[in-house]
C-alpha positions in Angstrom: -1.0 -5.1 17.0 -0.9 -8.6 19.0 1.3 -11.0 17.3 -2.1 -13.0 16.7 -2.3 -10.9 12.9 1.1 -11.8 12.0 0.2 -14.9 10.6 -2.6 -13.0 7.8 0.9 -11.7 6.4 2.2 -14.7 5.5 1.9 -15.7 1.3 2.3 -18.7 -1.0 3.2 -16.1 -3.7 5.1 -13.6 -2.4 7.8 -12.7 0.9 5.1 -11.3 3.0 1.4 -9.7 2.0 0.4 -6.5 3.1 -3.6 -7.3 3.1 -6.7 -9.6 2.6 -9.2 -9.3 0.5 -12.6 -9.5 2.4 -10.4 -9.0 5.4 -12.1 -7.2 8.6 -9.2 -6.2 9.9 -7.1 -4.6 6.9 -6.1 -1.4 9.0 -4.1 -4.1 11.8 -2.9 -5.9 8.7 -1.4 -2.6 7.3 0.5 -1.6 10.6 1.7 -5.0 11.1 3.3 -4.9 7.4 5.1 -1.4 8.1 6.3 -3.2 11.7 8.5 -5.5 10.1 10.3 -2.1 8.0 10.6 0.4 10.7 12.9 -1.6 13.3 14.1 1.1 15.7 12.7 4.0 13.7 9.4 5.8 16.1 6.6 5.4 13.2 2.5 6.0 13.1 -0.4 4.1 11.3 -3.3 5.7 10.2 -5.6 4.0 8.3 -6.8 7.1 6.2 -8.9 5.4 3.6 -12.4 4.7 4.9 -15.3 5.2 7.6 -16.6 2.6 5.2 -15.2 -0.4 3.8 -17.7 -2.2 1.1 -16.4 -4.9 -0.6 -12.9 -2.9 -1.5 -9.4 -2.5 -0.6 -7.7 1.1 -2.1 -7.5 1.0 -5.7 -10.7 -1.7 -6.0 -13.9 -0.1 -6.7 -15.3 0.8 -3.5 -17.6 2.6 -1.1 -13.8 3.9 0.3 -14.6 7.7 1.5 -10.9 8.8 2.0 -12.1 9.5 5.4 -9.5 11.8 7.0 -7.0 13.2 4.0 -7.4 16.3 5.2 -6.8 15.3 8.6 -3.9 13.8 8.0 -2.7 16.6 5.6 -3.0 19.4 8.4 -1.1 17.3 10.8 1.8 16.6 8.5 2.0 20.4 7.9 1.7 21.5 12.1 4.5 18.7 12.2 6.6 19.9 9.4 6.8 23.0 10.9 7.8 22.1 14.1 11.0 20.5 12.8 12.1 23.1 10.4 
């Protein structure tokens, strides 16, 4: 996440965007937005959406597979269990 993409974030409409449309880098864009909320907190990005990415972003109709749900499911699971 080079400092490079922090300037994508910045918005004439709003405090600070968390994509681009057309974007090829949307998944850097997305950690780089949760950066700037987490401050000391230890976090993870995964870009979950797509092995894909065809003219869409999340709710815009798309070729967006959902490429890794399950995944990402099953980890949260083994991790919930290891803090209980």
């Amino acid at each position: 996440m080079d400092v490079d993409y922090e300037e994508n974030l910045e918005s004439n409409v709003a405090d600070i965007k968390q994509c681009e449309l057309g974007g090829e880098f949307d998944h850097i864009l997305a950690a780089c937005f949760l950066r700037r909320f987490v401050n000391d907190t230890p976090w993870l990005h995964m870009d979950l959406s797509a092995s894909s990415h065809k003219n869409g972003l999340g709710a815009v109709d798309s070729e967006i597979t959902g490429f890794g749900v399950s995944w990402a499911i099953e980890f949260l699971k083994t991790l919930s269990d290891h803090i209980k």
